[in-house]
C-alpha positions as CSV (number, residue, x, y, z in Angstrom):
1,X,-65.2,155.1,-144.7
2,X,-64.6,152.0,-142.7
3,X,-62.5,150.1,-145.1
4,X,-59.0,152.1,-144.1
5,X,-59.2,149.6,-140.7
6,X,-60.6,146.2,-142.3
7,X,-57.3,144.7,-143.1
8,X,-56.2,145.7,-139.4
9,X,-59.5,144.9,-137.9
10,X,-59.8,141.3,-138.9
11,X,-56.4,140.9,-138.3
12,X,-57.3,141.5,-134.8
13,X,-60.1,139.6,-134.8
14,X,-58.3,137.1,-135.9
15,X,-55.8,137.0,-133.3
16,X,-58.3,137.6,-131.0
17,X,-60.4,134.4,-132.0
18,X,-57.3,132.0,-131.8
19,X,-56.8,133.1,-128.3
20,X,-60.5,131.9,-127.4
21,X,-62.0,135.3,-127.1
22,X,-65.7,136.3,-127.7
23,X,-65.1,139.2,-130.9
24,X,-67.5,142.3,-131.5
25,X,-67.3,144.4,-134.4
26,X,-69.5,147.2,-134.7
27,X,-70.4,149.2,-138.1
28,X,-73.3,150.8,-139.7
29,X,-74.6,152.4,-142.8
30,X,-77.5,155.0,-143.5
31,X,-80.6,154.4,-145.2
32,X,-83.7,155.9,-146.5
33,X,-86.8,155.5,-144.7
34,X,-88.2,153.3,-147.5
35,X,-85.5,151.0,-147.6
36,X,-86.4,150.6,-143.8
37,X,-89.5,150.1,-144.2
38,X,-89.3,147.7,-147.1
39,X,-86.7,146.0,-144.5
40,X,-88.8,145.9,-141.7
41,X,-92.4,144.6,-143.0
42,X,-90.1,141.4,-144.6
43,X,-88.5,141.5,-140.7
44,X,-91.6,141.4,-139.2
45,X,-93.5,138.6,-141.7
46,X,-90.4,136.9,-140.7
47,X,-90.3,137.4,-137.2
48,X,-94.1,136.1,-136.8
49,X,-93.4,132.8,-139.4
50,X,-94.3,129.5,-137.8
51,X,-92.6,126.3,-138.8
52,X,-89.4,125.1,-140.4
53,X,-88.5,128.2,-142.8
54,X,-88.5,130.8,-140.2
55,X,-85.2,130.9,-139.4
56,X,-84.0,130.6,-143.3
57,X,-86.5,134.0,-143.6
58,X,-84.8,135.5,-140.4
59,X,-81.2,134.7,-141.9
60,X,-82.1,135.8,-145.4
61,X,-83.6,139.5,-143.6
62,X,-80.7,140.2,-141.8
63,X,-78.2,139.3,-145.0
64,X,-80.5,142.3,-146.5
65,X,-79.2,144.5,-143.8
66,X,-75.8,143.4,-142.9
67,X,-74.2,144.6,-146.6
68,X,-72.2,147.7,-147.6
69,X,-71.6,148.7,-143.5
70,X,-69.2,150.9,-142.5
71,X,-66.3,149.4,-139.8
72,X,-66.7,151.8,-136.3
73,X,-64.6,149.3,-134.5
74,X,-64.0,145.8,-132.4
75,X,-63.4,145.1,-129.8
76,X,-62.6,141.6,-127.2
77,X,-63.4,139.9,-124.4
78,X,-62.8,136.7,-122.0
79,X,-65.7,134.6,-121.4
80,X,-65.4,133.3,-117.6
């Protein structure tokens, strides 16, 4: 289910952050076509938003997304 790895995961990530790499964690979760949908027309009035609150409605869209994921893995790498 994805939480058997977190401790270790963000251990890593950890680690790998103090040693100045660029972290990628990757996870998902299912959902129901409505809940898309619902999801995507607030995306796309928030995509298409002009002036100073469109990033706050971009942030506040993704936050509806980005809960309850399950962790597939992370992984690393060295900017240069």
């Amino acid at each position: 289910n994805g939480k058997v790895y977190l401790e270790a995961t963000t251990m890593h990530l950890n680690d790998y952050g103090e040693a100045g790499l660029r972290t990628l964690a990757l996870a998902y979760r299912r959902l129901e076509e409505k809940e898309y949908s619902d999801w995507n027309d607030e995306f796309q009035k928030a995509k298409a938003a002009v002036g100073a609150d469109r990033d706050a409605m971009l942030e506040r869209v993704s936050e509806m997304m980005e809960k309850e994921l399950i962790l597939v893995g992370a992984t690393a790498i060295e900017d240069k």
